[in-house]
C-alpha positions as CSV (number, residue, x, y, z in Angstrom):
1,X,0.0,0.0,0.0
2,X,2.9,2.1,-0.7
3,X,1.9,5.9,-1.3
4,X,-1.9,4.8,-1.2
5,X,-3.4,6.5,2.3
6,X,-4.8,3.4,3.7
7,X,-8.5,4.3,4.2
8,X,-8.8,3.6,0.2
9,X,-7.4,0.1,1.1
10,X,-10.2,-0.2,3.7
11,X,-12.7,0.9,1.7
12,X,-12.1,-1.3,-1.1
13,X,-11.8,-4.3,0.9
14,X,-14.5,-3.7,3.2
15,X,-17.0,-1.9,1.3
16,X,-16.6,-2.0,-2.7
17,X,-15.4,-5.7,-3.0
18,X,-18.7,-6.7,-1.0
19,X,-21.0,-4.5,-2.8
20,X,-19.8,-5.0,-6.3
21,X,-19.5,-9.5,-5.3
22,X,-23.5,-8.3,-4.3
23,X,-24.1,-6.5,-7.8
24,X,-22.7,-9.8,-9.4
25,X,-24.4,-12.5,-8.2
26,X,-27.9,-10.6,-7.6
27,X,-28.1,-9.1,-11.4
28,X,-26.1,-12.5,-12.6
29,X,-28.7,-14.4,-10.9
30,X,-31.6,-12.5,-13.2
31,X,-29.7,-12.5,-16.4
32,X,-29.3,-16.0,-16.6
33,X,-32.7,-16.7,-15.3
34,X,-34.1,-14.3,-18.0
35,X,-31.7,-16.4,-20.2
36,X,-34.6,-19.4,-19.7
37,X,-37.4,-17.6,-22.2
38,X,-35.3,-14.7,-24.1
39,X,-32.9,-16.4,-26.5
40,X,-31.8,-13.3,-27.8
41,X,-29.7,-11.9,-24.1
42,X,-31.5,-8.8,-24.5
43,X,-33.0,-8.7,-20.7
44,X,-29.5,-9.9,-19.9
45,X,-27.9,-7.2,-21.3
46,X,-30.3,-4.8,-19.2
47,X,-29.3,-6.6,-16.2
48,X,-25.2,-6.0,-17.5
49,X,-25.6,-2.2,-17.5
50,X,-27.4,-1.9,-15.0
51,X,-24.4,-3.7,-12.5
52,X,-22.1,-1.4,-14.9
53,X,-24.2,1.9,-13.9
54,X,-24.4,0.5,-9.8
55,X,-20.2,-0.4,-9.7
56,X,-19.7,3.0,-11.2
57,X,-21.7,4.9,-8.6
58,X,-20.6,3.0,-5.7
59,X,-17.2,3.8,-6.2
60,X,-17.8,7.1,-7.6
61,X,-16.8,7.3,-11.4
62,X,-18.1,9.6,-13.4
63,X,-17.7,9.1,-16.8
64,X,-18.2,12.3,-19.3
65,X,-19.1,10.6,-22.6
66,X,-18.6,12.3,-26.3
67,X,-19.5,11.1,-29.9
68,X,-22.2,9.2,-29.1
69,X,-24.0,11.5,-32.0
70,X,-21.6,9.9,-34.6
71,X,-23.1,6.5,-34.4
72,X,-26.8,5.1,-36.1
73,X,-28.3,3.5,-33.5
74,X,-30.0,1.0,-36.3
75,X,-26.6,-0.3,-37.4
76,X,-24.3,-2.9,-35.8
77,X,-20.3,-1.7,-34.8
78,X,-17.7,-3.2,-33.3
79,X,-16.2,-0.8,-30.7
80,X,-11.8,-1.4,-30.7
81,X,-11.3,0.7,-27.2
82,X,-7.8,0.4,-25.2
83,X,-7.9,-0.9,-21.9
84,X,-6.4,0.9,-18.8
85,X,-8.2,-0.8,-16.1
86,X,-10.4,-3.5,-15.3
87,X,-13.1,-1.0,-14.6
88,X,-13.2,-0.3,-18.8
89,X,-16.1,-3.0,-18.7
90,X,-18.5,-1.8,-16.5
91,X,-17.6,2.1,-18.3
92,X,-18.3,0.7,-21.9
93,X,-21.5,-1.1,-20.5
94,X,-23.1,1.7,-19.0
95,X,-21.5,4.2,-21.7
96,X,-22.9,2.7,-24.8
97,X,-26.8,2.7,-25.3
98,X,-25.7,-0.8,-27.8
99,X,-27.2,-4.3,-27.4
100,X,-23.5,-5.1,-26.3
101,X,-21.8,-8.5,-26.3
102,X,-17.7,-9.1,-25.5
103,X,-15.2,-10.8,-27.5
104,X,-13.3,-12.7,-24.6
105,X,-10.9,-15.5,-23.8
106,X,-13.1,-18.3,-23.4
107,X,-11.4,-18.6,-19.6
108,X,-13.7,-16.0,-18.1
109,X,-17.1,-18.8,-18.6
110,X,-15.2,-20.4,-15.7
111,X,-15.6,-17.1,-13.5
112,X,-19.2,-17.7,-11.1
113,X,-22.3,-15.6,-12.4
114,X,-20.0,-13.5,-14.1
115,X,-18.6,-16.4,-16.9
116,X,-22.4,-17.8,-16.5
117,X,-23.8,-14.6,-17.6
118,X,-21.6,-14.3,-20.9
119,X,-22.3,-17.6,-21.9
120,X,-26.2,-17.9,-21.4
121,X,-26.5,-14.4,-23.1
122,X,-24.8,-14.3,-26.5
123,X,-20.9,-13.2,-25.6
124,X,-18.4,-14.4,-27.5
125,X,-15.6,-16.9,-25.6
126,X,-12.9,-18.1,-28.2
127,X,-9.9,-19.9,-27.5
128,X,-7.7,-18.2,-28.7
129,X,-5.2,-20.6,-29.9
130,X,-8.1,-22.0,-31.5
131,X,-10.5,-19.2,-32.1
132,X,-12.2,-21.2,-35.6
133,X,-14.3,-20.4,-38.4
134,X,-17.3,-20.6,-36.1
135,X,-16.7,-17.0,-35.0
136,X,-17.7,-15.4,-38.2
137,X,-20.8,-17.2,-38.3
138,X,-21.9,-16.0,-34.7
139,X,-21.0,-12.6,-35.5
140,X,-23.1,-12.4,-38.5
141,X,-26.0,-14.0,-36.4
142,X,-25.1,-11.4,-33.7
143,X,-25.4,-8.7,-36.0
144,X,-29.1,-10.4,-38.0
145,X,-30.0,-9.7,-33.8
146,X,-29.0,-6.2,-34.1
147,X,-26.4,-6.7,-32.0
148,X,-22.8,-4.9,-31.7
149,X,-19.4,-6.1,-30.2
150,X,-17.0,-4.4,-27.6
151,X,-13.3,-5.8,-28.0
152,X,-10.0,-4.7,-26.3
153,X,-7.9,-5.2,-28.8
154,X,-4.3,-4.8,-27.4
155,X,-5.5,-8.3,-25.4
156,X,-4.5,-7.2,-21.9
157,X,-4.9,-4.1,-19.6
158,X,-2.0,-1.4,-19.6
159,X,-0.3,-0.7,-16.3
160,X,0.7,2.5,-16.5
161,X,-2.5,3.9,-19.8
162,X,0.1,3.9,-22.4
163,X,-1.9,2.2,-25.6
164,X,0.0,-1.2,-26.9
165,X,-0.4,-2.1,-30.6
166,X,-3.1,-3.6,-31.3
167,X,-3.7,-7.2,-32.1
168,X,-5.2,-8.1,-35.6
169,X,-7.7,-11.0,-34.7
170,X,-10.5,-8.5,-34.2
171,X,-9.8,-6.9,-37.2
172,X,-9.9,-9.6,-39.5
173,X,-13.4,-10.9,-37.7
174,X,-14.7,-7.6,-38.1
175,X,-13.3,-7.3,-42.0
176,X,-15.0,-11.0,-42.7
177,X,-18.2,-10.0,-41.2
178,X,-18.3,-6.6,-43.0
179,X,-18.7,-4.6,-39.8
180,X,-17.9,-1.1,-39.5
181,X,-15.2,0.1,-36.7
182,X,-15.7,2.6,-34.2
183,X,-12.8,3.4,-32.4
184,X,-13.1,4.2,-28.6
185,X,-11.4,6.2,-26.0
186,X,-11.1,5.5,-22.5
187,X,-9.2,8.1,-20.5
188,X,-8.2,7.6,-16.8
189,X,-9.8,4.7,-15.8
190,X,-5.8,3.2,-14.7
191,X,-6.2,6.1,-11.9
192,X,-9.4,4.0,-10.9
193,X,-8.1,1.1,-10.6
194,X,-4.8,0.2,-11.5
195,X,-3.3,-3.2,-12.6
196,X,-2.0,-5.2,-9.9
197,X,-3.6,-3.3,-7.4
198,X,-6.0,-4.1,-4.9
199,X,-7.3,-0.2,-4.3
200,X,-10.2,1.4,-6.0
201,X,-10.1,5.3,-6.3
202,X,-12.7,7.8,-7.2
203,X,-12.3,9.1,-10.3
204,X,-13.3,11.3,-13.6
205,X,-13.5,9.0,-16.8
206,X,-13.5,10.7,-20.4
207,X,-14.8,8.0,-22.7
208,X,-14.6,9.1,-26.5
209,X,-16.8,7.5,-29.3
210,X,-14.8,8.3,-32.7
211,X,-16.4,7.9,-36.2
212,X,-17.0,4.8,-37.3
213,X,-14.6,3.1,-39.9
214,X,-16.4,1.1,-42.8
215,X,-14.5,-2.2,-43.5
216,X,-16.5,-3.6,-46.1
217,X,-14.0,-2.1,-48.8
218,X,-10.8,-3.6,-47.1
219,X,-9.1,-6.4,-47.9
220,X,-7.8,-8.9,-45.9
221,X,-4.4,-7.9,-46.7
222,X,-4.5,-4.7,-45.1
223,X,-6.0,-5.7,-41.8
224,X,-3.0,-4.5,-40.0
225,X,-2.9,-1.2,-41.7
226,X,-6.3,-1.2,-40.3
227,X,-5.7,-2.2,-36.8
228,X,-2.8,0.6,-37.0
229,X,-5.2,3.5,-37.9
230,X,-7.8,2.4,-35.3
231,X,-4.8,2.9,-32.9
232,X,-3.5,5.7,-34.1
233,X,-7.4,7.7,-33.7
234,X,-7.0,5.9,-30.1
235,X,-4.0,7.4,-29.3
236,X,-4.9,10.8,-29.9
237,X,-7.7,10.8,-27.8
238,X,-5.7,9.7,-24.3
239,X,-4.0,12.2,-22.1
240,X,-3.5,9.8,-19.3
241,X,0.1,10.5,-18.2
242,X,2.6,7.6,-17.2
243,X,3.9,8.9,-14.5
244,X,0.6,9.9,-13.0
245,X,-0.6,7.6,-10.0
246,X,-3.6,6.8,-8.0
247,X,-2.4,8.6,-4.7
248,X,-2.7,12.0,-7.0
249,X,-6.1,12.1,-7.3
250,X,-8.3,14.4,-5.2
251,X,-10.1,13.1,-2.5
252,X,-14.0,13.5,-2.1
């Protein structure tokens, strides 16, 4: 607890790790019961943004969203963001008015209520040594549901908010399905929480919606060109500085 004044400590162990383990399994519990007559995961996904908007206002983030003007809400994206924090899930959840499911590692179906959720509600798990043709195919049936996908595309969270290069795989599903790209922002959520530690902060979270990218005209060939740009529009949009640290932020 080096630096951190312990009373955050005490509060996250003692307050936010109960209330958010509460959040889970009580919302979990109704999405996958939900799951029993609504094939589609809609009422699940109500039950995911709202556990999103509760963690958030527990801990006290606020997140001041921007772009959300640039997108139809009749189409079907797939939002590339970077990932600072493992609180980026419950932001893009209760950030993006989407029928949202994740592209994850198929490890987190293990995780209780949590992993249950994703898989009785339409998330995508993939192996990913052996992701498969299959995924193609359940992205186009996500997107017949009107459906859009949230992926993390440098495959890990940052330490210190500096943006890695981002992997291709996404890319190349969202190319073969003929989904357009929306780049997203996510700005100072590693003061929230910060990888590798146990101690949640208050915080102010910008989260930027950039203008969508269509893919239908790119060939496979120039996925990592692609996966580049989508990066580069990232970049610009993070002022998160590397030396900054959780024991900076104000206290309220």
């Amino acid at each position: 607890m080096t630096g951190i004044p312990p009373f955050r400590w005490w509060r996250t162990v003692f307050f936010l790790i109960p209330a958010v383990s509460l959040y889970t399994i009580v919302l979990g519990t109704i999405s996958i019961a939900s799951s029993l007559f609504d094939k589609s995961g809609d009422l699940g996904h109500r039950c995911a943004r709202a556990w999103a908007s509760l963690i958030l206002r527990t801990t006290g983030v606020h997140v001041h969203v921007s772009g959300l003007d640039r997108l139809d809400r009749s189409r079907s994206y797939v939002f590339a963001a970077n990932h600072q924090s493992i609180y980026d899930i419950p932001i893009v959840f209760a950030s993006l008015p989407f029928q949202l499911r994740i592209v994850a590692k198929d490890s987190l179906a293990k995780v209780p209520f949590l992993g249950w959720h994703l898989q009785r509600t339409g998330h995508l798990l993939v192996d990913r040594s052996h992701p498969g043709a299959g995924i193609v195919k359940k992205m186009a049936r996500l997107v017949g549901e009107h459906h859009s996908l949230i992926v993390f595309p440098e495959g890990t969270r940052s330490v210190d908010g500096t943006i890695a290069r981002f992997k291709r795989g996404s890319f190349a599903l969202a190319v073969d399905a003929g989904l357009p790209i929306v780049p997203i922002t996510i700005d100072g959520s590693v003061h929230v929480m910060r990888k590798g530690r146990l101690t949640v902060c208050r915080g102010d979270v910008t989260f930027t919606v950039h203008a969508p990218i269509e893919t239908k005209s790119v060939a496979r060939g120039a996925v990592r060109d692609l996966s580049d740009r989508v990066r580069a529009i990232v970049t610009t949009g993070a002022r998160t500085s590397v030396a900054a640290d959780t024991s900076s932020l104000p206290r309220r």
